[in-house]
C-alpha positions as CSV (number, residue, x, y, z in Angstrom):
1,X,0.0,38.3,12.6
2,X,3.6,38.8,10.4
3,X,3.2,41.0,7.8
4,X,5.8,40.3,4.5
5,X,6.8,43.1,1.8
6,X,6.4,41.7,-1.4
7,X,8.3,43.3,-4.3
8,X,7.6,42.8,-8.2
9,X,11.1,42.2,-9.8
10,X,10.4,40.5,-13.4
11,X,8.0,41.5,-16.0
12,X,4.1,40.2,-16.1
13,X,5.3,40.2,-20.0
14,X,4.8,36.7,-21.8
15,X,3.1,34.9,-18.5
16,X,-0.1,33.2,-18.2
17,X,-3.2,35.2,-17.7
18,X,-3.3,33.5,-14.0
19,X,0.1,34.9,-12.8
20,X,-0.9,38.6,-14.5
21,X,-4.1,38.6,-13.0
22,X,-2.1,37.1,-9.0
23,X,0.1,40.0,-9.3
24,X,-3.0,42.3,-9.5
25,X,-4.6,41.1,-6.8
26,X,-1.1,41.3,-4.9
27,X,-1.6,45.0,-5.6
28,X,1.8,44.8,-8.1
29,X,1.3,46.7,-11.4
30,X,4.8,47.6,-11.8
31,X,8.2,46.5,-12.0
32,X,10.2,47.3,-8.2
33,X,6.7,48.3,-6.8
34,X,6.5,47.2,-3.5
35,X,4.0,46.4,-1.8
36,X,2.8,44.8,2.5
37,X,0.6,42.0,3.3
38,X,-0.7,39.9,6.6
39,X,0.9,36.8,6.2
40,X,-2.2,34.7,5.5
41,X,-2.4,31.5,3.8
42,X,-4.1,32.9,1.1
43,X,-1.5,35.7,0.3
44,X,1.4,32.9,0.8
45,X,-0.4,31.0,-1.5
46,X,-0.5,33.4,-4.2
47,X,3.4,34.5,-3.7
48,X,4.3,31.1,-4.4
49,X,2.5,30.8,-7.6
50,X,4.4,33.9,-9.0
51,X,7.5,33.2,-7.0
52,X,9.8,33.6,-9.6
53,X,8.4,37.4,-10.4
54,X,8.8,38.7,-7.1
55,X,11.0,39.0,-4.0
56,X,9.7,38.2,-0.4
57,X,11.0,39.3,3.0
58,X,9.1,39.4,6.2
59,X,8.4,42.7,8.0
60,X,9.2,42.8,11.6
């Protein structure tokens, strides 16, 4: 299965308790932290609900 790096690029500051709480369970507790996941639907579902915190690139 792909794997994608997922990097944290805007604050958790002033965001829903849901999108604090998706970046935890991403494993993202800082800003630039990076971080590698399986590609699953579950993990692409939870980037896309914080999409506009973090950056995405697959892993090859």
């Amino acid at each position: 299965m792909a794997k994608i790096r997922i990097k944290q690029v805007r604050s958790k500051i002033n965001r829903p308790e849901r999108q604090k709480r998706t970046l935890e369970a991403l494993g993202l507790k800082k800003i630039n932290q990076v971080v590698e996941h399986e590609a699953t639907e579950q993990i692409k579902g939870m980037v896309n609900k914080v999409g506009h915190l973090v950056e995405v690139e697959e892993v090859k």
